[in-house]
N, C-alpha and C positions, 0 to 999 in steps of 0.2 A: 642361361635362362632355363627353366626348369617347367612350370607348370601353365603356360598361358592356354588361354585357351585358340582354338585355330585359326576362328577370324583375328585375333589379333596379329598371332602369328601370321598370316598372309600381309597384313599392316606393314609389319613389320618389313617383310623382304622386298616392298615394293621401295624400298630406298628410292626417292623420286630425284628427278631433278630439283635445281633450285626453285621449284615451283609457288607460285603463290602457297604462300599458307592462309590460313583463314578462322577467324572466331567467331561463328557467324556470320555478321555479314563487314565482320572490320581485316582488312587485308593488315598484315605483317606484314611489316619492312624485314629486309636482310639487316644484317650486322653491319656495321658501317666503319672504315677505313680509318684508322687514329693513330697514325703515324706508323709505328713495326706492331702495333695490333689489328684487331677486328675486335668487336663489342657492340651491343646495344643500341639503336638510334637512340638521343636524348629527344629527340621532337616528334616521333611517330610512334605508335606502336609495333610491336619489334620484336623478331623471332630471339629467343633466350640464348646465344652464341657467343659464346666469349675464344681467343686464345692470340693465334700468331697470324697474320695479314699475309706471309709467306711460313706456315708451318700448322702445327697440330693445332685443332678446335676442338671446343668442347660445347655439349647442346643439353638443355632441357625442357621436357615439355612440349614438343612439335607434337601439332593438335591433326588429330588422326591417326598419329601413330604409339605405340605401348609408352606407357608412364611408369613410373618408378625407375628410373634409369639416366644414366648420363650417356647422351653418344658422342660418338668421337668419329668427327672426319680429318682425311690427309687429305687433301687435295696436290699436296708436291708425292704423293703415287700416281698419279695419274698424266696425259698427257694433256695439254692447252685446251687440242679439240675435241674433247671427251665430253660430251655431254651431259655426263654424271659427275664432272668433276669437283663443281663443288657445293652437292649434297647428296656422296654414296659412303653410309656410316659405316665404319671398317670395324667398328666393336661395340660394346658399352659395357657400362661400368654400373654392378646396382649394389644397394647398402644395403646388409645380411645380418643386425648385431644378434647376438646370442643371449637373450638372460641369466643371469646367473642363477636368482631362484629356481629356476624349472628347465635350465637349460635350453630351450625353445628357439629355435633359430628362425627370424622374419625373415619376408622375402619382400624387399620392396615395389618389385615389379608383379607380385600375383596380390598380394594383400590389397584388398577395396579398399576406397576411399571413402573417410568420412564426411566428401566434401557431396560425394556425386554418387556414394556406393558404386564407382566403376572399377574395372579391377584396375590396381595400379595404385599406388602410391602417389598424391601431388607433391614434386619436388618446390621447393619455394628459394628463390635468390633475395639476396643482400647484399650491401655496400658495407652492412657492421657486423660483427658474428652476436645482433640481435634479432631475435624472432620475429619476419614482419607480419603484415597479413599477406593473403596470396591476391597478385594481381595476374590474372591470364594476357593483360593486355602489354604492361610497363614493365619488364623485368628488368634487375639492379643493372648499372652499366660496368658494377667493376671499377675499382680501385687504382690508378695507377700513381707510381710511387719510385723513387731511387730509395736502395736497397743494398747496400756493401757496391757501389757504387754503378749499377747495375737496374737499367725499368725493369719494375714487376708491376702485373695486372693481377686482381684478387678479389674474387668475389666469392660468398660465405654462401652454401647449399643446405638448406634443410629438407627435412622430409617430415611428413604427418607421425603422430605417434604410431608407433608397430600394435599389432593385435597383441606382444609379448609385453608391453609395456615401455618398452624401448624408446628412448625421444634422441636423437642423434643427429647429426651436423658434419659439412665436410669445410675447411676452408680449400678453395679451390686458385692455384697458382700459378703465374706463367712468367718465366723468367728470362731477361733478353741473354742471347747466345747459348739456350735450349731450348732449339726450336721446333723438334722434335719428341717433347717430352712433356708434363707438368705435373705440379706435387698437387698430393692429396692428404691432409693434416684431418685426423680425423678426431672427434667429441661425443660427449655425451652431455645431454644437458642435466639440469638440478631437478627438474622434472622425473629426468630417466628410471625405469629400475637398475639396480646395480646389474653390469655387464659382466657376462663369461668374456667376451667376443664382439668386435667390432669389424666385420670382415666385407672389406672391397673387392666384389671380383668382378673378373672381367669377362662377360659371361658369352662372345661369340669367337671363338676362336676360329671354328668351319667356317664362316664368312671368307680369311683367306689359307684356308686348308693347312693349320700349323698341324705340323707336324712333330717335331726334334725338338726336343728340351736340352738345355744347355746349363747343365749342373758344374760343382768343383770338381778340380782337379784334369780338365778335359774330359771328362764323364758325359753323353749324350744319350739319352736314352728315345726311341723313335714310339711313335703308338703303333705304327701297325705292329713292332716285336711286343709291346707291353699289353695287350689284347688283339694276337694273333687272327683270333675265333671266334673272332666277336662279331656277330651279326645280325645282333637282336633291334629293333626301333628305339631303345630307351638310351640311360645315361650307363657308362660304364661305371666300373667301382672307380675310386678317387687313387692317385699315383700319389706318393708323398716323397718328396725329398727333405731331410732336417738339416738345422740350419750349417752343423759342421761339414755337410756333402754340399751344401747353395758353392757360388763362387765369394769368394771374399777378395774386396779392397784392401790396403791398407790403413786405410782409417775406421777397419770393421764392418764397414759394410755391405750387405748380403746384397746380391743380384741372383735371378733365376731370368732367361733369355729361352725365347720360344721361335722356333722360324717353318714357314711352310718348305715343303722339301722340291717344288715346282718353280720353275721359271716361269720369266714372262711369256716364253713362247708358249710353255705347258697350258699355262693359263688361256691364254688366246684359243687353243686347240683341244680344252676341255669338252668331255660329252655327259651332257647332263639329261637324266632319264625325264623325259614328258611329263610336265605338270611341276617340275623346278622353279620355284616363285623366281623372277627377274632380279631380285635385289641379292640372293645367295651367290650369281654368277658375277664374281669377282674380276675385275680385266682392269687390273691397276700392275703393278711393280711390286713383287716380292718385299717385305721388311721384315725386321728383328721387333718383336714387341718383347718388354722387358718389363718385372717390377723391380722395385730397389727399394733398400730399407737402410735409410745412414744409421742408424741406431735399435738394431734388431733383438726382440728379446731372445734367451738363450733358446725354447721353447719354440722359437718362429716353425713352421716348415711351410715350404712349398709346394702346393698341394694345383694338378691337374685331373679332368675326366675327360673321356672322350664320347662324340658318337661316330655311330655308321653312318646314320641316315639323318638330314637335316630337320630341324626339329619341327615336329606339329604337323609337316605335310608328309614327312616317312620316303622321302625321295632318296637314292641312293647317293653318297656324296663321294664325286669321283676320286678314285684310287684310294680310297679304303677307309677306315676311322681314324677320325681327327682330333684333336684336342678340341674341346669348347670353354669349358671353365677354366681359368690360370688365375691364382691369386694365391696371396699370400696370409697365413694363419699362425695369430700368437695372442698372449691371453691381452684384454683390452690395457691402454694405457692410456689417461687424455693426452691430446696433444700429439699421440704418433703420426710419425711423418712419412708417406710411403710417395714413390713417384713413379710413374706409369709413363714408357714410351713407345713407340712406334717410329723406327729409326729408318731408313733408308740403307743403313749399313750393314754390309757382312755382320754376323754372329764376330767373325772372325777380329773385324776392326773394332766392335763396339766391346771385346774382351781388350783389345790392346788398350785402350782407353782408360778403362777397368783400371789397369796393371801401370799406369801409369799417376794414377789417382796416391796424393799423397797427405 
């Protein structure tokens, strides 16, 4: 996240509980239980959450808080009786493409809406990867489907045209026995200007204080050694890893793997300086978040920034500068496939994994 302005950012860190939402005066249902998913109610109106019943969710559009953005909760980080457990958003995900004319890179989450001139981007769901109109109320329920012999849930993400010209689409996917994780197939429409760059990041990394990148070859590099001295309120410069330094499978596939450097205990016994919005204080379980690219251009790299201080309110974020931005950068392709997880496992098991991918 880059440029919001502060009230939203306050929006933002108050990650609430599973609190009523509200569109006016019509209350949102939660996502509703369909067997190893969550999705959609079909008969009420209904907050826009799709993913795993026991695993990763994804959200768009929770009304009061920033737009342009996908969030993502875990709730298997956290424990039973946690009260935040299931709605404290561990990341999000916003759509950056680059024109190629002018080069000009959107930001989905600062650019205004042509709907409402608010800042933010209306995201809009689908059952078809066709353009609908936008409903606040009814969002699509998602697709479910057997798949190389395997339920997948699948629902199509658009976003308003970019100030750059850009008209762009994610199909969004969940797949049984990754329940940790889901894919992100990303478009341009026929609408679009031609694209430099179609770039998905994932833009709160301080949320839980990553720290360590996890490159080829057993390569890690930490941020407090990659900007020592840094203690300014902005964004750092950007860390690049290319693609022949990422880790590779053997079927080609690039991963780059991010982990904070703190324990559950650390966490619990963090000291956060006065006036820390509630939703940056993290008190879930340690995870590996990772992106993956089965079919990476040669071009790909993996690109991080970090800050000191958590964004918009300038608060110090305990134990030094953290990674916030993690995504991955190559020039656009339709149809590229990227998957995004947030794993529960060691760095250490989810490489073994890796290495065992054939």
């Amino acid at each position: 996240m880059r440029k919001l302005i502060l009230v939203l950012c306050c929006i933002l860190c108050s990650t609430a509980l599973f609190a009523q939402f509200k569109i006016g005066d019509t209350v949102l249902e939660p996502p509703v239980q369909d067997g190893i998913w969550v999705r959609p109610s079909a008969d009420a109106p209904s907050q826009a959450i799709w993913g795993f019943a026991d695993g990763i969710r994804v959200g768009i559009n929770p009304p009061g808080r920033p737009r342009g953005l996908m969030y993502i909760l875990c709730p298997y980080l956290m424990d039973e009786g946690n009260p935040r457990r299931k709605f404290d958003i561990i990341n999000y995900i916003a759509m950056e493409p680059i024109d190629a004319p002018t080069h000009r890179r959107g930001y989905s989450e600062l650019e205004h809406s042509a709907l409402d001139d608010m800042q933010g981007k209306r995201f809009i769901s689908s059952d078809t990867p066709q353009k609908p109109g936008f409903d606040k109320l009814h969002p699509a329920r998602g697709t479910v489907a057997v798949e190389d012999g395997k339920q997948t849930l699948t629902v199509w993400i658009f976003c308003e045209k970019f100030d750059n010209g850009a008209d762009v689409y994610v199909r969004l996917r969940f797949i049984e026995g990754e329940p940790y994780r889901f894919e992100l197939q990303s478009f341009a429409s026929l609408e679009s200007v031609p694209l430099e760059k179609f770039i998905l990041t994932a833009t709160m990394g301080n949320k839980m204080r990553l720290r360590r990148l996890y490159a080829g070859g057993g390569v890690t590099k930490l941020s407090t050694d990659l900007w020592p001295d840094y203690k300014d309120k902005w964004f750092t410069d950007y860390e690049r890893t290319p693609l022949d330094k990422m880790i590779r499978d053997r079927k080609g596939g690039a991963w780059v793997l991010a982990e904070p450097t703190e324990t559950e205990a650390d966490y619990a016994a963090a000291q956060f300086e006065e006036g820390t919005s509630p939703g940056w204080k993290y008190n879930g379980r340690p995870a590996t978040q990772y992106w993956y690219s089965p079919s990476p251009d040669p071009a790909m790299e993996a690109v991080v920034n970090s800050r000191y201080t958590y964004w918009a309110i300038f608060k110090k974020i305990p134990g030094g500068v953290a990674f916030e931005n993690f995504e991955l950068v190559e020039p656009f392709r339709q149809g590229a496939v990227y998957y995004f997880g947030i794993d529960p496992a060691k760095p250490s098991k989810v490489i073994k994994r890796i290495n065992r991918i054939r």
